[in-house]
N, C-alpha and C positions, 0 to 999 in steps of 0.2 A: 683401456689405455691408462698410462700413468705419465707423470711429469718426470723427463730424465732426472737420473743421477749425477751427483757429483762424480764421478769417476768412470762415465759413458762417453763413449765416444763420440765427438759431436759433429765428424766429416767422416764420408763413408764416400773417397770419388769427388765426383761432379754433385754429391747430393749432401744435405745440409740435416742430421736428425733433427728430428721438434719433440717426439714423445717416446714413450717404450709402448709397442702394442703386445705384444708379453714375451714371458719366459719359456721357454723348453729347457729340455736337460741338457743339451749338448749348446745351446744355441739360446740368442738373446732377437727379440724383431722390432724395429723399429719402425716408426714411419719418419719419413725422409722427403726431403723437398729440394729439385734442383732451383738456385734462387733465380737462373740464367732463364730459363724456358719455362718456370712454374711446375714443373714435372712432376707428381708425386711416386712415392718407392716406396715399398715395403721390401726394408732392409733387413737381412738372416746372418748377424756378426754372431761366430763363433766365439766359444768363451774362452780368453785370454789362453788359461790354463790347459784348455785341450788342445787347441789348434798349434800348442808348443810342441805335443807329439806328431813327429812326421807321418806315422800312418792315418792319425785324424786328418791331416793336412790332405793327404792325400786323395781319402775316401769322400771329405767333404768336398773338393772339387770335380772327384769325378760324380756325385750326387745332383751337384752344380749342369755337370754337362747334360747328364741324362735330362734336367729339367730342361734344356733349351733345344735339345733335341725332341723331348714332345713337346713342345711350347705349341700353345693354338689350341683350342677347343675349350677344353677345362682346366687349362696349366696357364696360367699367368707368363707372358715372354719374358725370358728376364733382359736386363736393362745393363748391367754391367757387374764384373765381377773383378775384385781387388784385395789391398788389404786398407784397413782404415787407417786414417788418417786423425793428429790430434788425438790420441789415445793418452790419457795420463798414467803418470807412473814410468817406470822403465820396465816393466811387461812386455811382453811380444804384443805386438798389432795381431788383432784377429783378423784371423779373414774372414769374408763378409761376399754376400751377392744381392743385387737387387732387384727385385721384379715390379714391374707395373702394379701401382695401388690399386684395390678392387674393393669398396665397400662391403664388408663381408663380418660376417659371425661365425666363430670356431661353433663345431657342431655340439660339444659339450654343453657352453654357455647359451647356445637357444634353446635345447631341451632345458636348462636350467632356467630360463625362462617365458618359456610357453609350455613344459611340461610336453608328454609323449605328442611327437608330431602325425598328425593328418593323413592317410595313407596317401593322397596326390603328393602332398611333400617327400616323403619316402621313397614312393615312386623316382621322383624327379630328381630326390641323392642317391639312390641306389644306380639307375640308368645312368646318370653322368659318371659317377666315380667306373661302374661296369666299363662304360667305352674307351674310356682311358685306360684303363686295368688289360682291355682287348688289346691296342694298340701296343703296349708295354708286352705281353704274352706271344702277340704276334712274331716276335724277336729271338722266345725261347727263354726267356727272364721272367722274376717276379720281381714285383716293384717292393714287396716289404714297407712301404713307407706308411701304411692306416692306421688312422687312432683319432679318437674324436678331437684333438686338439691340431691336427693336419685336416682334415676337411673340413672347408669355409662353406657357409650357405649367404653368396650374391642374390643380389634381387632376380640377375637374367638367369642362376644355376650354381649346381657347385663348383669348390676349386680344390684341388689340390694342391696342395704347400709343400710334401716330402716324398722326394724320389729315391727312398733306401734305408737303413735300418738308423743311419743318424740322425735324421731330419724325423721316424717315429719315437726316439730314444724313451723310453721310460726316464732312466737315469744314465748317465756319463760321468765317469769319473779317470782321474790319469792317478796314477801310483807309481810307484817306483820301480825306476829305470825303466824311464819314456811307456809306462806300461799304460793299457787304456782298458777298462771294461765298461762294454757297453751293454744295456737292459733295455729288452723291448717290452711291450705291456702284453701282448697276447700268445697266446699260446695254443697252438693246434695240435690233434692229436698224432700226428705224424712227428712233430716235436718231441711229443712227450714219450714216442715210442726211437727216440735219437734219430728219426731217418731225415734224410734232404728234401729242404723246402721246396717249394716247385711255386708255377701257378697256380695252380689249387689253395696252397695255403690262401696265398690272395684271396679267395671265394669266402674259404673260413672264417677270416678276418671279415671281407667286408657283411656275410650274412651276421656275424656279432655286431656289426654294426648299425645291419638295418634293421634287427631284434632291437638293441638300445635306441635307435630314433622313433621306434614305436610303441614303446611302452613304459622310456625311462631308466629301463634295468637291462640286466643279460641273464643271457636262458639256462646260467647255471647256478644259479642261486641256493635251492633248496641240498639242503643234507649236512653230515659230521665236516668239519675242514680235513683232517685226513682221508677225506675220500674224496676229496677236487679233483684230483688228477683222473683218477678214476674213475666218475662222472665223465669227465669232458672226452674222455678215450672212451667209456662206451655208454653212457646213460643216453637216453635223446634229451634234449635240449625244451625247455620249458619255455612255449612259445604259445601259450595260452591269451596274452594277451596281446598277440598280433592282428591284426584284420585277418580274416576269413581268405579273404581274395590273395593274401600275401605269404599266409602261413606255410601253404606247400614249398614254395617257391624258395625259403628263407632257411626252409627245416635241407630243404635239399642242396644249398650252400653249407650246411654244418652237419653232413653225412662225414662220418667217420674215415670212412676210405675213401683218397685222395680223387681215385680213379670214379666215382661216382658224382662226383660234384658238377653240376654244370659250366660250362665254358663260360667266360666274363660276357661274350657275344652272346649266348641265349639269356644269361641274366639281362643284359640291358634290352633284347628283345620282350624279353616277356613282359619288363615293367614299363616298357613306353617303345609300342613298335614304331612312334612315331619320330622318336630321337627323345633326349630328356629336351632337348633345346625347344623341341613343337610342343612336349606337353608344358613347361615351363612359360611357355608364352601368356604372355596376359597377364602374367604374374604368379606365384607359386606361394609365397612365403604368408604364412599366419601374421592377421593385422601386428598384433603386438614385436614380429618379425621385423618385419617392415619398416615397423616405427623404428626399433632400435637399429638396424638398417642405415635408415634415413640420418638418426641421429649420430651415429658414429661420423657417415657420411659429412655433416655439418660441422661437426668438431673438429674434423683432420681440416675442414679447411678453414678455420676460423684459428686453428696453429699458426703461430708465428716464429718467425726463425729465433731461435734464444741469442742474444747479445755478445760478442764476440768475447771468448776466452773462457766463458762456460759461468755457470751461476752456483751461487749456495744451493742447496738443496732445502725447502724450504718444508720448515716441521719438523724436525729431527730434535728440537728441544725437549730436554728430560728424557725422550723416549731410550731405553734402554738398549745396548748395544748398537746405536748412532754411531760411534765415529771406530765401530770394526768390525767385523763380522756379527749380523745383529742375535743377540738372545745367546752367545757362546759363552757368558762370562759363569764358572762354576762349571761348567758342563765337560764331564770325563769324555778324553779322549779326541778332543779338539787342536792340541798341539802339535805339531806337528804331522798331521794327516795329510799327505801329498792330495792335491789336488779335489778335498773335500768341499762341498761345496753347500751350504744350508741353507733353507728359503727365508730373506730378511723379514723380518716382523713374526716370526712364527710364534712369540711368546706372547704375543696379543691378539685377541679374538672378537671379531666385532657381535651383533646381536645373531640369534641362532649359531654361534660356533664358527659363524666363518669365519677365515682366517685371514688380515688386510695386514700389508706392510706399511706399519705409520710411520717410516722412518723415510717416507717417498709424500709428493704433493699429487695428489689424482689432478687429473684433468679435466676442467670444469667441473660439471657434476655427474661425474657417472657415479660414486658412491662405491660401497661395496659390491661384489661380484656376485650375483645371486647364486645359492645354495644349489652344488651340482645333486643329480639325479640320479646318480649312477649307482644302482642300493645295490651294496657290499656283496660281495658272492662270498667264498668261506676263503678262509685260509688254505694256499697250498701247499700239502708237507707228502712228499714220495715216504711209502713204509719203507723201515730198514733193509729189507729184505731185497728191493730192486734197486737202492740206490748201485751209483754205475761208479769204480773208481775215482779220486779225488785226483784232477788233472795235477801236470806238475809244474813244478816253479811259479805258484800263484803269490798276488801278495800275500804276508803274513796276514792272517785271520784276527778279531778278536771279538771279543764279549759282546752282546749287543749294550748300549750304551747306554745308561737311561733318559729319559725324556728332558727337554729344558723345562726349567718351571713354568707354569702355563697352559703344557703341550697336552691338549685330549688325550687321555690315555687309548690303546687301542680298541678299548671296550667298553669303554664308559661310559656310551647310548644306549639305551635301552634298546635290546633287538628281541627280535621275534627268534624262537628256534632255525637254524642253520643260516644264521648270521643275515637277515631280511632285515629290513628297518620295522619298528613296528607300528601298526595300519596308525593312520594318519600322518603320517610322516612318511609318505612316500616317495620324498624325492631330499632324502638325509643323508648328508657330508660321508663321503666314506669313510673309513677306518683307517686312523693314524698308520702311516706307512713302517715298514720294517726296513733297519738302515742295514746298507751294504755294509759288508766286508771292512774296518779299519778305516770309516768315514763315519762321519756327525751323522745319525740319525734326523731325517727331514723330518721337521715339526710340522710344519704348512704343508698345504697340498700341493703335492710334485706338480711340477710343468708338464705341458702335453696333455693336462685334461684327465677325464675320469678311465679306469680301462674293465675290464669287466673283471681282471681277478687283483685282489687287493692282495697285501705285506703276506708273505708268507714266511713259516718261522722256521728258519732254516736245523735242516734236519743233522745230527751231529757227525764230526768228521770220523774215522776209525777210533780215534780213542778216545772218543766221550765228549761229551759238551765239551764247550770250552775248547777242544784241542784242535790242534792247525790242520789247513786241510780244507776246511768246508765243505759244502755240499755238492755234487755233480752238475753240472750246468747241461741244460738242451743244445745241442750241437748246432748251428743257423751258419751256414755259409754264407759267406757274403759275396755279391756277384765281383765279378774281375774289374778290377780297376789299375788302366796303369801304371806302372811305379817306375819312377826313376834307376837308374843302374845302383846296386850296394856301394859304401862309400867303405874305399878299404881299409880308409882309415878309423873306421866308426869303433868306437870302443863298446858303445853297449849296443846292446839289441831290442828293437823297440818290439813292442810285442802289443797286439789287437787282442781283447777278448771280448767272444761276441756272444750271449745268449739269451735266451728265452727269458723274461722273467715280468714279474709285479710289479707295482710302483711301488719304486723305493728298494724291494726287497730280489731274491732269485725266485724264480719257479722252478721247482725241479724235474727232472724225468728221465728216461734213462738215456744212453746216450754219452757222449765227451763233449770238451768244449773245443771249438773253432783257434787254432791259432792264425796270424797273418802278421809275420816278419815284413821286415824293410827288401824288399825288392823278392819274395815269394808269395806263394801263391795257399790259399787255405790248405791246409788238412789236419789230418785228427789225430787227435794223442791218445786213441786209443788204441787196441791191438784188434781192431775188427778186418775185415778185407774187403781189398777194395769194392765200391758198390757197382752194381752190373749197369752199363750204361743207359741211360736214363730214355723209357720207352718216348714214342712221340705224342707229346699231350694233345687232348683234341681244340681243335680249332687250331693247331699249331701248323704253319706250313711245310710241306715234307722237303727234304734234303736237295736243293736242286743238284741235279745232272752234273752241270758246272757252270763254273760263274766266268763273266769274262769283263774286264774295266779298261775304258776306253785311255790311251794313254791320256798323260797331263799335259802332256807339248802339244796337244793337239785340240781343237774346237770341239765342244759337245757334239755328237751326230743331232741332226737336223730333223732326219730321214731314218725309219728302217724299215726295211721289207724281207719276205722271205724267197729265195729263190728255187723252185724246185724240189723242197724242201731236204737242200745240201748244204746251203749257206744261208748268211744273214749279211742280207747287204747294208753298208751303213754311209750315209752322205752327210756330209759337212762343209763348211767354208773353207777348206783345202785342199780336203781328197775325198775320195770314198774308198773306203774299204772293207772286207768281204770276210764272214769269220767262219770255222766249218760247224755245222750244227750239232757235229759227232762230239766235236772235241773240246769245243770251245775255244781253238786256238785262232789266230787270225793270219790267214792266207793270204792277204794281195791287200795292198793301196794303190790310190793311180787318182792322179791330182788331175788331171782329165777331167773328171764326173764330178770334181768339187761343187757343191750348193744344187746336186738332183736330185729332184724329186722323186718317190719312191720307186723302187726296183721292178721290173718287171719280167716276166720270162719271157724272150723272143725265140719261142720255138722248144727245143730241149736243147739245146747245145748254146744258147747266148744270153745275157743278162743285158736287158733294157734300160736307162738311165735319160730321161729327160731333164739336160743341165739348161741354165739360164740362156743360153746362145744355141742347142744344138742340140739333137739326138743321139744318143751313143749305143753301142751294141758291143759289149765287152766280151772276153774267153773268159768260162768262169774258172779256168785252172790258175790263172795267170794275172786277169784283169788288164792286158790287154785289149787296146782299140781295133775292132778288127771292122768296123762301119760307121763312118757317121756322116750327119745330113743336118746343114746348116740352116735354121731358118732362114735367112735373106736369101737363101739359092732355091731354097725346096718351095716358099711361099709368099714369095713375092714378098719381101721385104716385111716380113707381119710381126709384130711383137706378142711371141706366144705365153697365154697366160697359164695359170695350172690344171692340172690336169681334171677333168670332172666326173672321169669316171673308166672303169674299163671291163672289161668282157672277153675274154679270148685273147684272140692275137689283135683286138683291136680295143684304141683307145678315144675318148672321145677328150675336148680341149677346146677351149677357146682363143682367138687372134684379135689384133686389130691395127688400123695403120692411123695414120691420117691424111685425108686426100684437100686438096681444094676445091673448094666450092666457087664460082665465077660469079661475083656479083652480077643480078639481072641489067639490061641495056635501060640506061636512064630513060624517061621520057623527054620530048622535046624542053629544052631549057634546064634539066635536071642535071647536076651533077654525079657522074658516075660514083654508084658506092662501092666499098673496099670487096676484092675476095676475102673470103671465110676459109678457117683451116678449121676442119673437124672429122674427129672419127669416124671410121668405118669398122664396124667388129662386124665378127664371123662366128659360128660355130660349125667345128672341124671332126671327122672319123677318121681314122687312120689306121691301117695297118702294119705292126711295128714286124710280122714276119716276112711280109715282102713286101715293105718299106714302100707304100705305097697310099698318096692318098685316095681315101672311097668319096668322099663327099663335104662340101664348104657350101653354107648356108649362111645371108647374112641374118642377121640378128642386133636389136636397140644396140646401140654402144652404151657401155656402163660408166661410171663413174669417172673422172680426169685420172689416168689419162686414155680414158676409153675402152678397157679391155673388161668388161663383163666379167664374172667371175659365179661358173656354175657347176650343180652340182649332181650327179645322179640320180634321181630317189626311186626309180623304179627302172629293169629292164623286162619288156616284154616281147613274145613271139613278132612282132610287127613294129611296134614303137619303143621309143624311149622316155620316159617320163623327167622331167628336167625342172629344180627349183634354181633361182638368182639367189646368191648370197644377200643380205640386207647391204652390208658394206659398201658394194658394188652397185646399188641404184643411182640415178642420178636422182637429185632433189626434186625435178618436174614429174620424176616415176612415182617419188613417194608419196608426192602431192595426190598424185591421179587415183593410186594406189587404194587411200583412205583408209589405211590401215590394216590393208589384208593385203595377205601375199596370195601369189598366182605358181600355178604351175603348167610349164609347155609338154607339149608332146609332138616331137618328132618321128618321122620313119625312119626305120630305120634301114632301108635297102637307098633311100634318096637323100636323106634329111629333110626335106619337105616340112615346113612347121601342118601341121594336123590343126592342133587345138591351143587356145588358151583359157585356162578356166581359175577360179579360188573357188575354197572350201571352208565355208562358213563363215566362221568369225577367226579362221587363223594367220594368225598377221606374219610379216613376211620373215620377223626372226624366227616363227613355229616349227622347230622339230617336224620332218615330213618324211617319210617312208612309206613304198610302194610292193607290193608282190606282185609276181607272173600272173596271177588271177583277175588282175582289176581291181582290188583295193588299195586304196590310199589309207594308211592310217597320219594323222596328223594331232598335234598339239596346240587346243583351243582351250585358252584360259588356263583353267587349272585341272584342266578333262583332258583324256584323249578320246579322240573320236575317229570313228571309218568310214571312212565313202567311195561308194562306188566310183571310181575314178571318171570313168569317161558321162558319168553325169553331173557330176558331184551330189547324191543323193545319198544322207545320211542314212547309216546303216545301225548304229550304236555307238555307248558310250561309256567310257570307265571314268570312275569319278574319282580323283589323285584328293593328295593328301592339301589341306588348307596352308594355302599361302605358298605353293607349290608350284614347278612347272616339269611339265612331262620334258625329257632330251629325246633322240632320236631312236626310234624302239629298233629292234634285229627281230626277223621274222625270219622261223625256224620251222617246218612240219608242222600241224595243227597251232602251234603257239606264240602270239608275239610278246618277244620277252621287253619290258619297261624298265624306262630310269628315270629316276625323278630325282629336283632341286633340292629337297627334304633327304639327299642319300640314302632312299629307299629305289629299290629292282624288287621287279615281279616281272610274271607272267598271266598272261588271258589270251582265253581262247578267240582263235582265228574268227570264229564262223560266229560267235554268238557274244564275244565282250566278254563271257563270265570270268571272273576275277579268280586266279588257279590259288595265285599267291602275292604274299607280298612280304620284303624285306628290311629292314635295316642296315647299312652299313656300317651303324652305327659310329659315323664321322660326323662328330659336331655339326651341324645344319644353321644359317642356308652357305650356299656355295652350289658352283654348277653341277649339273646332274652329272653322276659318273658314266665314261664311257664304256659301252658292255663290250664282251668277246665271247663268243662260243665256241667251246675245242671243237676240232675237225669231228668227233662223233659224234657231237651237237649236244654231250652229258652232262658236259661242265659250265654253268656261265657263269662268268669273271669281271667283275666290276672295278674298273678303277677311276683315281681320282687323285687327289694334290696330296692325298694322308697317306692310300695305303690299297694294296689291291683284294680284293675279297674273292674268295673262290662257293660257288651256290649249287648244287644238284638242279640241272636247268628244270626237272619234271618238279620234284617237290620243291625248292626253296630253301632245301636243307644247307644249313650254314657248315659251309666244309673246312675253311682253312681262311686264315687273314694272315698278309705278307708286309711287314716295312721295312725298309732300308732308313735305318737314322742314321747313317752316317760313320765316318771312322771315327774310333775313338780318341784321337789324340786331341789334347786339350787345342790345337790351333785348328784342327780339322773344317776345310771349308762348310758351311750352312748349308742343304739340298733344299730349294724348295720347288725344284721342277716337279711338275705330277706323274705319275707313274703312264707307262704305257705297255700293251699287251697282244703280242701275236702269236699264233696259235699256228701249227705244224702238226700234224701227225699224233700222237699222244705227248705232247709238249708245247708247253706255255713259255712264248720267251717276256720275261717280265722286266720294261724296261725304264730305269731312273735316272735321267743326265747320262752321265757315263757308265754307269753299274748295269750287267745285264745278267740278269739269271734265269737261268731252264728248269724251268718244274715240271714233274709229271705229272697228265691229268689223265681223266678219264676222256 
């Protein structure tokens, strides 16, 4: 961190900055303090300069959105977004967003201070950035945003800080007429061969990632610089000094072909099946981690608000270029450079070469930045022979510029052959950067941290060094973001350029570059044709059927079921209505069934609807009342509760009333005591096709105002196996109870209570499911366990993951499939416990178990949860597909945070979120 600037914005909102926590290329971070609530922020104000181009504008807020759309897990929630406030100068206000402060170290500056990390810590950043990277891919998008100066290592895990290619910017620069090119730091070889970035790249990126947190360097180091490109397209990757246990796993994120790379979901399985969050537990981070950790931690809060109207900048005496652009003074080609930007202090170098801006006051004492690790890969330069045409209308080119006085020259370290640092100096400042295009050459080291290919020397345009033109840039789509309507009065044309490249410098390869105009959409300039649509990447969810969105005028459905597998009946606070499953369109409303509970089939020809007052029997052509039957007529006045289960044409449910009770006849001289009014609850069967009750049993009354509230857990040839909700006890039940739950068994030709027993030590919230054979499997501790039901005589046991709780398991043919609190699903065998398999969800942990679904051929089981729905090969475990709805995209677009839910029909999945419903096909 450093002590702001004279010329920092000192209000960003509701939040008050106190320091700079650093620079990127495109963007400045602050930590921020609301002085109201004590809040703190880490604030991402754009730099004056860019955010003046409207398509920066625009791309940064949608980068903005996508963050608050994954917000949760590994994504800091952001807190507010605006433009600042108090900005000096008559400059444009930046815009700016702020996310919740997280105690954290960029990953560059901890390898740069504990040197190559721990394989559990790699683990533990590989797995978290994976599940987020799944989540994002889930969608059909790649995130673009990795780079050691975007992922933070917290003490509880990683964090992501950039949702897109501006937030990993290498460099950002605006040029003339509203023009912007943007440079990313890494480069895949699908880049380098011009094709479309996908998911995969993601993998790319992060396996160069989890190469550099384990040994310092990246796996392309060795060889001539004219053969970089060439290397990383087809050498293998030098992963020698990876762990053992990691190396497969890391080489098969930085396979060549797109199509071989594992999905982000087996990455984050293989490195922690238990989540990064369960392996992270207890703590993760190297002592010397920690400390610095802890220590930043203390200093953000030992900040205080700086004094109103902002302060000197204090140091800046004598130091050279203090009061303007620092270190410019003498240096060719600094005048008039639209939008060039140079890192202050570059012309002063503190001990070992690093480079510190002395024209700033640090922050207590953190001193200089220790010396990054990231040893120099080679120069990349495309041979003449495959460069790809010079796009058109680019800025004007010029010379490269030379160095400020000062500035390490680019080679002026002593290096090993193919540009390595040489041994003992393992962890040596990379190689002075190579300046863009008609900007200052950056003296200091770029923002965003180290990347694994450094300055590359840009290869000459058609007519010779020197001449305009430059070199081809890698083509990098950038995903859709949406743009306001063209202004027709707009005289110039802003123009995006987006591509591949080094710090500081281009990467080249073959390929065109990316344009993105004011209210269009990417494409290429160059004459290739169009590309064949883009097959479906694995793990990606396939094309649903159709989708269907519940209107806006109307209440979220409450309720869905399927009916005969023709419709999708749906209940809410107004109506219910019925949508056809062919088409997805929606057939019938009928405010009738408002607030019922789930659909049921009465026979083939009627749709069942248990409303708050009454039974209804609807036409499903029409949804028309064509029977209904009042509680106060059909049962004696009873207040019926929900439903607890059903079977056929019958349902079972609970009632209850409240009757008087007659105080007893005093004794002689005794004053009479008052009647008592208290419950009577029931438990009810009923048959909804010839509307008829089969049998009323009473049963404890539950909770105020008396109606018990129970649930199925097993149907068997003779009984019913029946648990109490926890909610529903009354407090003398839980007392008696002592911490275990119980479960009933009814007949089921009388209702006749049979039995009541508990099972073990599982208490009465415990997950419990029964099958037709007699076992109980239920949720004891952090176990599941089975028992013979009508004895309760344990039978075996699966031991869940630590810190863990089993949900309600689905027993299917030999196998009961499992969900746990750790968002891990498996299966184990019926008969003997053995453990078949087990999953990941890979949804940040803890939070409740997700609820499973298996398609009607029992192939597919489907886990969902509050993130995201997972599709599993029910026999093996195999991870098939991850599904999220984040939302529409417009910048006001409401927040979803209902959890997903899932019913299964025939070979379709109906997958549903608040109002959004969509039909996948399964197996």
């Amino acid at each position: 961190m450093e002590a702001l600037r004279q010329d920092d914005p000192r209000r960003f909102g509701r939040f008050t900055a106190l320091a700079r926590f650093d620079e990127q290329a495109s963007a400045v971070r602050y930590v921020a303090r609301d002085t109201a609530s004590g809040e703190t922020a880490l604030v991402t104000a754009a730099r004056p300069e860019l955010a003046a181009v409207p398509v920066f504008s625009r791309r940064f807020r949608a980068e903005a959105r996508t963050a608050e759309r994954l917000a949760g897990g590994w994504v800091s929630p952001p807190l507010e977004t605006g433009k600042a406030a108090g900005t000096s100068g008559d400059g444009p206000e930046p815009l700016w967003t702020a996310a919740g402060y997280v105690p954290a170290l960029p990953l560059d500056e901890a390898v740069g201070i504990a040197g190559p990390l721990p394989e559990r810590v790699v683990r533990v950043l590989g797995a978290g950035i994976a599940e987020t990277l799944s989540r994002v891919h889930a969608t059909g998008a790649a995130l673009q945003g990795l780079a050691p100066g975007t992922v933070l290592l917290a003490a509880d895990g990683p964090r992501l800080t950039a949702f897109g290619p501006l937030g990993a910017a290498a460099s950002a620069e605006a040029g003339p007429e509203d023009r912007l090119s943007v440079r990313l730091g890494y480069l895949t070889p699908e880049q380098i061969a011009g094709e479309e970035v996908s998911a995969a790249s993601d993998l790319f990126v992060l396996g160069l990632l989890l190469a550099y947190a384990a040994t310092g360097a990246t796996p392309f180091t060795e060889g001539p610089a004219e053969g970089a490109s060439r290397r990383i397209a087809e050498d293998e990757p030098e992963l020698d000094g990876v762990p053992q246990e990691l190396r497969d796993l890391i080489a098969s994120c930085l396979a060549k072909d797109p199509a071989e790379r594992p999905s982000a979901g087996t990455v984050a399985a293989e490195l922690a099946l238990e989540g990064a969050a369960g392996l992270a537990r207890g703590g993760w981070l190297p002592e010397p981690l920690a400390a610095a950790v802890a220590d930043q931690e203390a200093r953000v809060r030992a900040l205080e608000v700086p004094a109103a109207g902002g302060a000197e900048t204090p140091g800046t005496d004598g130091v050279p270029g203090a009061d303007g652009v620092p270190g410019t003074d003498g240096v060719p080609g600094t005048d008039g450079v639209p939008g060039a930007y140079r890192a202050p202090g570059a012309e002063t170098a503190g001990p070992g070469g690093i480079e510190e801006d002395r024209g700033t006051t640090r922050v207590l004492n953190t001193g200089p930045r220790p010396p990054r690790n990231d040893t120099p890969t080679t120069q990349l330069a495309l041979p003449q022979g495959v460069a790809a045409p010079p796009p058109p209308a680019l800025a004007p080119t010029a010379q490269q510029a030379p160095a400020a006085p000062g500035t390490p020259a680019a080679h002026s370290a002593p290096a090993a052959p193919g540009g390595a640092p040489q041994p003992g100096h393992p962890y040596a400042a990379p190689a002075a950067p190579y300046a863009a295009p008609g900007s200052v050459p950056p003296a200091g080291p770029p923002h965003g941290g180290p990347t694994p290919y450094p300055a590359a020397a840009l290869p000459a345009g058609a007519g010779g060094a020197g001449a305009g033109g430059g070199g081809p840039m890698v083509s990098l789509p950038l995903p859709p973001a949406p743009a306001p309507a063209p202004d027709p009065g707009a005289s110039r044309r802003t123009l995006l350029t987006i591509a591949a490249a080094a710090v500081g410098g281009l990467v080249v390869g073959g390929g065109a570059m990316a344009a993105l105009g004011s209210g269009e959409t990417a494409a290429a300039t160059d004459d290739k044709p169009a590309p064949k649509p883009r097959r479906t990447l694995p793990g990606q969810a396939p094309e649903p059927r159709w989708t269907y969105t519940h209107p806006a005028s109307e209440a979220p459905p409450l309720t869905a079921a399927v009916w005969q597998d023709e419709l999708l009946v749906l209940t809410g606070e107004s109506q219910a209505a019925a949508v056809d499953l062919r088409t997805g369109k929606r057939r019938w409303q009928r405010a009738d069934a408002a607030k019922g509970q789930a659909a049921l089939a009465a026979g083939t020809d009627l749709v069942f609807v248990a409303s708050p007052t009454e039974f209804l029997w609807l036409a499903p052509k029409d949804g028309k009342v064509v029977h209904r039957v009042r509680y106060t007529e059909a049962f004696d006045d009873l207040a019926v509760g929900p439903l607890a289960g059903s079977s056929g044409p019958v349902i079972w449910f609970t009632a209850s009333h409240t009757v008087t009770v007659k105080a007893p006849k005093p004794k002689k001289g005794k004053k009479k005591g008052k009647d008592k009014q208290v419950p009577e609850a029931f438990f009810l069967a009923y048959d909804i096709v010839r509307r008829k009750e089969l049998w009323r049993t009473p049963v404890p009354a539950g909770r105020a105002p008396g109606t018990p509230s129970y649930r199925v857990a097993a149907e068997r040839s003779a009984d019913i196996l029946v648990r109490q909700r926890s909610a529903s006890l009354t407090p003398a039940e839980v007392r008696a109870a002592k911490r275990k739950g119980s479960v009933r068994s009814f007949d089921q030709k009388t209702g006749k209570l049979l039995w009541t027993k508990q099972y073990g030590a599982a208490t009465p919230e415990a997950a419990t499911a029964g099958d037709e054979d007699g076992t109980l499997y239920a949720a004891v501790g952090t176990d599941l366990e089975a028992f013979e039901a009508d004895t309760a005589k344990p039978l075996w046991h699966v031991e869940g993951t630590e810190g863990s709780v089993y949900g309600t398991p689905l027993i299917a043919g030999p196998l009961v499939h499992t969900t746990e609190s750790s968002q891990s699903v498996g299966a184990v065998e019926r008969e003997s416990g053995r453990l078949v398999w087990r999953r990941s969800t890979e949804v940040p942990a803890p939070g409740n178990a997700p609820s499973i679904t298996l398609s009607s051929s029992e192939k597919t089981l489907i886990a969902a949860d509050a993130v995201q729905v997972t599709a599993f090969a029910a026999d093996s475990g195999e991870r098939l597909w991850k599904f999220q709805d984040i939302g529409a995209a417009e910048p006001k677009g409401a927040t979803v945070s209902a959890p997903y839910r899932v019913l299964t029909v025939g070979k379709t999945a109906i997958v549903q979120r608040e109002r959004s419903f969509y039909a996948f096909p399964v197996a």
